[in-house]
C-alpha positions as CSV (number, residue, x, y, z in Angstrom):
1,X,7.3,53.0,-37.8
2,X,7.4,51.8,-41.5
3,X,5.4,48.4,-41.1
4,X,1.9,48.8,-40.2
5,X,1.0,45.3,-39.6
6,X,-2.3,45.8,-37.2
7,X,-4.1,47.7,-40.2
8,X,-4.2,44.1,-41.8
9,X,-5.1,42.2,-39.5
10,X,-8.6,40.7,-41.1
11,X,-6.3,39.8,-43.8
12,X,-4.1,37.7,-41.4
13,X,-7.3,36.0,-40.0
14,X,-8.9,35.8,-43.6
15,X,-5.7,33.8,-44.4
16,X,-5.8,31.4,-40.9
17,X,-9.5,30.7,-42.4
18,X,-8.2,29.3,-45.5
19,X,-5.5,27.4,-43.6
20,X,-7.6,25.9,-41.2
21,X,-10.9,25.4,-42.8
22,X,-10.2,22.8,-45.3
23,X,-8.4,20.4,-42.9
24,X,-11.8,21.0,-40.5
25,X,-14.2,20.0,-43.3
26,X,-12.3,17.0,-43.7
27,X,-12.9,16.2,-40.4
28,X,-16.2,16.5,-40.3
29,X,-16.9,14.8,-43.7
30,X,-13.9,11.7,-42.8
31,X,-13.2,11.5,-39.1
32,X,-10.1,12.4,-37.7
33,X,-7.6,9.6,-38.9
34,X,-6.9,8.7,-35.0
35,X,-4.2,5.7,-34.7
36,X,-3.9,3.0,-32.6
37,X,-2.5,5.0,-29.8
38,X,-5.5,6.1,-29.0
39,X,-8.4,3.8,-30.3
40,X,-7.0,0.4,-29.4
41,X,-5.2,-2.0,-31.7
42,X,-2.5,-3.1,-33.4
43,X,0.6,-2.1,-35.4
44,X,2.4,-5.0,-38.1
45,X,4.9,-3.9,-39.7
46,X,6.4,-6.6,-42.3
47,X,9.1,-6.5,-45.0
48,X,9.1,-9.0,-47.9
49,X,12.2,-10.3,-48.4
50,X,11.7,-10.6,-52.6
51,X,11.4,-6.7,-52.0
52,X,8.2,-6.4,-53.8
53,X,5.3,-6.2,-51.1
54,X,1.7,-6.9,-52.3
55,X,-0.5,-3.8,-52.9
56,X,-2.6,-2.7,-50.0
57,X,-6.0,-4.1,-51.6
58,X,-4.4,-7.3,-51.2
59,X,-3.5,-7.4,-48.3
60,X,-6.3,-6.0,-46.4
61,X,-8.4,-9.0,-48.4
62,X,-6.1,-11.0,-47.0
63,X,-7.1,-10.0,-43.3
64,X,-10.5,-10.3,-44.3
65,X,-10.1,-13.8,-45.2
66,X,-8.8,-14.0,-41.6
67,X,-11.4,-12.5,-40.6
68,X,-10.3,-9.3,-39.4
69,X,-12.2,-6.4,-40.8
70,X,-11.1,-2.5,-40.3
71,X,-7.7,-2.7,-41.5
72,X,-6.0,0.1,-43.2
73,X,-2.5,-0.6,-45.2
74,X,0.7,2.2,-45.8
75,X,3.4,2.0,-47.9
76,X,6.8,3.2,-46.4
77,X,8.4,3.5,-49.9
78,X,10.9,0.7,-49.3
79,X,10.2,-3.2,-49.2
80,X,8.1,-3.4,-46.3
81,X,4.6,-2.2,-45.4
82,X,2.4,-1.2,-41.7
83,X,-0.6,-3.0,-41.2
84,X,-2.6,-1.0,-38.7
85,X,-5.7,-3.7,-37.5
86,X,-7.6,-4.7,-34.3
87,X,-6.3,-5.3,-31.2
88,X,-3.9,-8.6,-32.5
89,X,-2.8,-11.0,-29.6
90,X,1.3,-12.7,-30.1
91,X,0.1,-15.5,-30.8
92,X,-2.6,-14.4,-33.5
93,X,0.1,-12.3,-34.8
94,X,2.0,-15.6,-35.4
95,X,-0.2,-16.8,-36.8
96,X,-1.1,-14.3,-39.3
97,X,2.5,-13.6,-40.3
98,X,2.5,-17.5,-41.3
99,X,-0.4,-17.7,-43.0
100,X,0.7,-14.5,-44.9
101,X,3.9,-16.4,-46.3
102,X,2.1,-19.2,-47.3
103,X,-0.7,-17.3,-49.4
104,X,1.9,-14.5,-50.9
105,X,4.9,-16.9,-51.4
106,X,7.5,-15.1,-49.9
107,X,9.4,-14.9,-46.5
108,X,8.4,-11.9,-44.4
109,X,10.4,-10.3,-41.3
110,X,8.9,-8.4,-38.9
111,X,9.8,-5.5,-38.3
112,X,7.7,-3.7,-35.5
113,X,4.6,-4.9,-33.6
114,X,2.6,-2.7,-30.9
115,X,-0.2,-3.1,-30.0
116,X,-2.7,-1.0,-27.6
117,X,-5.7,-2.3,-25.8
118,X,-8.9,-0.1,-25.8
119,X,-8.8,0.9,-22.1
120,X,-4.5,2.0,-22.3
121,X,-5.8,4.0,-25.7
122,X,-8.7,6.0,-23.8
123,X,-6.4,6.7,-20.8
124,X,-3.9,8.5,-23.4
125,X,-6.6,10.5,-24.8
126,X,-7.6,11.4,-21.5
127,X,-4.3,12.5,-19.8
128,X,-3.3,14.1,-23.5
129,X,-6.3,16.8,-22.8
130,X,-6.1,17.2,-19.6
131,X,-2.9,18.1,-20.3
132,X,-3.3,20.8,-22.8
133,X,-6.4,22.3,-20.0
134,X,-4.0,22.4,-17.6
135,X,-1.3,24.1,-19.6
136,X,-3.9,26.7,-20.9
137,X,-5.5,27.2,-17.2
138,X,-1.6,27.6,-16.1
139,X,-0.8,30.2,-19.0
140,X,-3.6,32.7,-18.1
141,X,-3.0,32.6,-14.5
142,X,1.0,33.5,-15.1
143,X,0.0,35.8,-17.3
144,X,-3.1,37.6,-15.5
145,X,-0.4,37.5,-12.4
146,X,2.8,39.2,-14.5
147,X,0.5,41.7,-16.1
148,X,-1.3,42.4,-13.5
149,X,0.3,46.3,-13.8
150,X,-1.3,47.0,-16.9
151,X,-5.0,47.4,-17.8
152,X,-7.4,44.0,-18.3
153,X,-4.1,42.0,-17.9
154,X,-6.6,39.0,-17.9
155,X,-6.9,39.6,-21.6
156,X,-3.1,39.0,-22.6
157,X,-3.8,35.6,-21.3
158,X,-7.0,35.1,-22.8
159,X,-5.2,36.3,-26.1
160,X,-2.2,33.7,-26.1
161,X,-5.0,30.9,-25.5
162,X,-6.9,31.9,-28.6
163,X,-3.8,32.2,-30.3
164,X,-2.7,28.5,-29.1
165,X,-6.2,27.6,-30.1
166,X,-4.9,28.7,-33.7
167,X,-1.7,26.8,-33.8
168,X,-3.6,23.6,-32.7
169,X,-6.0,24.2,-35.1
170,X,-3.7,24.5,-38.1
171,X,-2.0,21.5,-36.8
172,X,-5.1,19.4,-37.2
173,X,-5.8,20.8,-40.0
174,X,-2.6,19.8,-41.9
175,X,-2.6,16.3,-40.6
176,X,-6.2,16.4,-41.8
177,X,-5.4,17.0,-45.0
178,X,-1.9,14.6,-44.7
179,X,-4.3,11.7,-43.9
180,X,-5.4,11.8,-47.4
181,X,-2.3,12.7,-48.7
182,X,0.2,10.9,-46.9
183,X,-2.1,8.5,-44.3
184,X,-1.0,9.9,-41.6
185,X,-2.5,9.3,-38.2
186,X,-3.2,11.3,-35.1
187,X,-0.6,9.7,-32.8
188,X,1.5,10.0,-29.5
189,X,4.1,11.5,-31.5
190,X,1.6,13.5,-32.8
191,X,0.8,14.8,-29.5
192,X,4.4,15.0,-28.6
193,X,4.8,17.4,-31.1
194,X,1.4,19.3,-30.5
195,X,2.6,19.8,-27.1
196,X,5.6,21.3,-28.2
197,X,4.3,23.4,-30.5
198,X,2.0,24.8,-27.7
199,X,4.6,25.3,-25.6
200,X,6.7,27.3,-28.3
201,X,3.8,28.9,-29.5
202,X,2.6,30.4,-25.3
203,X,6.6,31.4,-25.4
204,X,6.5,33.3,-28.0
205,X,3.2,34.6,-27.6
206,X,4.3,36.0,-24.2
207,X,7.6,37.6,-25.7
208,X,5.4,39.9,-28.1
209,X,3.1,41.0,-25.0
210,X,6.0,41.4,-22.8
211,X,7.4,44.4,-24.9
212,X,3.4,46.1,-24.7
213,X,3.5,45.8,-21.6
214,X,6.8,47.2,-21.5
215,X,6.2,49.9,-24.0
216,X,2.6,50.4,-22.2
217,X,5.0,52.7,-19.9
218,X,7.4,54.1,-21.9
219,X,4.3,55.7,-24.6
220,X,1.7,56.3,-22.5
221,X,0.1,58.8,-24.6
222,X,0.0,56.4,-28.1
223,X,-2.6,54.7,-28.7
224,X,-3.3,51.3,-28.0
225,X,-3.4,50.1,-31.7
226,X,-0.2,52.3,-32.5
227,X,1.6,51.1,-29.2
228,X,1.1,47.4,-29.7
229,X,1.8,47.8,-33.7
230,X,5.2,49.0,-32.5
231,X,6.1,46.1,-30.4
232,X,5.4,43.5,-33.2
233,X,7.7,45.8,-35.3
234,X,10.4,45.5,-32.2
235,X,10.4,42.1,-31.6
236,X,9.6,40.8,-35.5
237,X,13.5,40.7,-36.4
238,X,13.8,38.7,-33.6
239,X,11.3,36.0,-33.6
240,X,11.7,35.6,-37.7
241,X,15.6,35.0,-37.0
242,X,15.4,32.5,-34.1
243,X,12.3,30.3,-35.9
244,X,14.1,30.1,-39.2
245,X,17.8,30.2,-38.4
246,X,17.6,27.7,-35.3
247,X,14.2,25.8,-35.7
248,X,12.5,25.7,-39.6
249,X,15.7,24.8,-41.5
250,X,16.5,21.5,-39.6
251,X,13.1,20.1,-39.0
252,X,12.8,20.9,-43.2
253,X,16.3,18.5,-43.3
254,X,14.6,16.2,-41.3
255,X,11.3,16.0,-43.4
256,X,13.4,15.4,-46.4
257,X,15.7,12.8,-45.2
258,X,14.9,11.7,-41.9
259,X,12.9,8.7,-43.6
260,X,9.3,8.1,-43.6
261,X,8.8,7.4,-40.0
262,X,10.0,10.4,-38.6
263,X,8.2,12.6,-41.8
264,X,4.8,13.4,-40.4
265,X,6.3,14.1,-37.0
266,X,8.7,16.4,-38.5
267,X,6.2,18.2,-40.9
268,X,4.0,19.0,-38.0
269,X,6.6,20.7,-35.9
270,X,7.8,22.2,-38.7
271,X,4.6,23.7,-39.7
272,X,3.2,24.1,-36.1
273,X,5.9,25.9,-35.1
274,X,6.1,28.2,-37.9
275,X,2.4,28.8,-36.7
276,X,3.2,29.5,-33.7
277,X,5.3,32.2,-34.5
278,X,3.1,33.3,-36.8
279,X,-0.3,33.4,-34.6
280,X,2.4,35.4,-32.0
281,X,2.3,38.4,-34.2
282,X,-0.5,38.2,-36.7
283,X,-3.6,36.6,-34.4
284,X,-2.8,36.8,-30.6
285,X,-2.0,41.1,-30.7
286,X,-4.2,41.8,-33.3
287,X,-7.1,40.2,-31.6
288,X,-5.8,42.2,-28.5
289,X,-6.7,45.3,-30.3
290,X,-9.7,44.4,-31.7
291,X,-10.7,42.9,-28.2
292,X,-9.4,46.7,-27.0
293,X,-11.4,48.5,-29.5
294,X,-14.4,46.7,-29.2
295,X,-14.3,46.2,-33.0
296,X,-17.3,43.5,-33.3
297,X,-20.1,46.4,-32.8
298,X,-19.4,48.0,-36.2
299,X,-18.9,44.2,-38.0
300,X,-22.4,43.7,-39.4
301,X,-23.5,47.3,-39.4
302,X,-24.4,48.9,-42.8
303,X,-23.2,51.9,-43.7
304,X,-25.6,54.5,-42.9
305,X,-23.6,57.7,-44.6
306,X,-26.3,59.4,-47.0
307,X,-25.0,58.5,-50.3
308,X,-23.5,61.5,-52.2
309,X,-25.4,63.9,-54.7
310,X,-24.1,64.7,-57.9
């Protein structure tokens, strides 16, 4: 074995830490940029037909002349723009569109209106995680079951959770840090995709373990840190090949020309599910073995060697 991918594994978690941390602080610090899916509201989105919308600050005085406050404006790069508001009724909405013509002189179509009430948002939310708890209660139960051969099987499943706990995290993260970028927004396609992701990421995640368990009797006298760095090595060729050949290289043609709508969607499956391969070989087995080797005892401990005399 020419790849010894365990003896790094701080440095793979180091590097999750610099993924996920800045996306995390930018959360706490901005709020998570949750849409109208979710929080209740509404959706405009207008095109001007003398192709050159009004910039954002003007528009969102505009709705505060009408007196609606809390309204955040994005450009879609072509002649229209999405107007994400309060909870708008039709006929308000009418009314709004009209009054907009009137004070920017200019016809506008609309193009897409949705609108979410408060009580329809919270229900998604609710059924989103209860989702993702039952998926994750689900996971350890299959796993604990088909391991259930091998030594503290209940830890293989723990071990694809934390790694799932990973992907999600870098997922947040990124559309975090999009939100400033980009405005994006958490919604139900977000979620469409997180799902996904999970799903690919539990798959995967369960692939890798499969071959310990299968190598667990095949080497019985390895060690546990050299057995388990030997079935990353076994199914790495594999797992690269499928994600990039099949997966990374059309959702990367689909963030660069599927067109503005479909971007964020695309960028977060495209990046979730590279994490999720990812987290399958460099977070959920190395935290296996350090979970096997009890590795957290000798963490914060100094060095107690006598220091050497010259």
């Amino acid at each position: 074995m020419s790849m010894n991918i365990l003896g790094k594994r701080y440095y793979f978690f180091f590097l999750s830490l610099i993924l996920i941390v800045p996306g995390f602080l930018i959360i706490i610090f901005r709020g998570l940029p949750i849409s109208i899916d979710f929080t209740g509201g509404s959706l405009l989105e207008v095109q001007f037909d003398s192709g050159t919308p009004p910039a954002p600050a003007q528009i969102v005085e505009f709705y505060n002349g009408m007196g609606i406050s809390d309204v955040t404006v994005q450009t879609t790069g072509r002649d229209s723009i999405i107007i994400r508001s309060p909870f708008l009724a039709d006929e308000t909405r009418t009314n709004l569109v009209s009054s907009m013509e009137s004070a920017f002189n200019d016809t506008i179509t609309v193009l897409r209106f949705d609108s979410v009430g408060p009580v329809i948002g919270r229900e998604v939310t609710n059924r989103a995680a209860l989702a993702i708890a039952v998926a994750s209660l689900l996971v350890v139960g299959y796993i604990t079951l088909a391991f259930r051969g091998v030594e503290n099987a209940f830890r293989y499943g723990i071990c694809a959770i934390l790694a799932m706990l990973h992907d999600v995290a870098i997922i947040f993260s990124i559309v975090a840090i999009g939100s400033i970028l980009f405005g994006w927004q958490v919604d139900s396609l977000f979620f469409t995709a997180l799902l996904t992701v999970i799903g690919f990421s539990m798959q995967d995640t369960i692939v890798v373990f499969d071959r310990v368990r299968e190598n667990s009797n095949i080497y019985r006298k390895l060690p546990f840190e050299t057995l388990v760095n030997h079935s990353i090595v076994q199914t790495l060729q594999r797992s690269i090949n499928t994600q990039l050949m099949t997966v990374e290289f059309m959702l990367l043609a689909l963030v660069l020309f599927g067109g503005v709508t479909l971007r964020q969607f695309a960028m977060v499956l495209l990046v979730g599910l590279l994490s999720g391969t990812y987290s399958s070989i460099f977070i959920a087995a190395p935290v296996l073995v350090v979970w096997q080797n009890k590795e957290w005892r000798s963490w914060f401990k100094r060095n107690n060697q006598p220091a050497l005399q010259n």
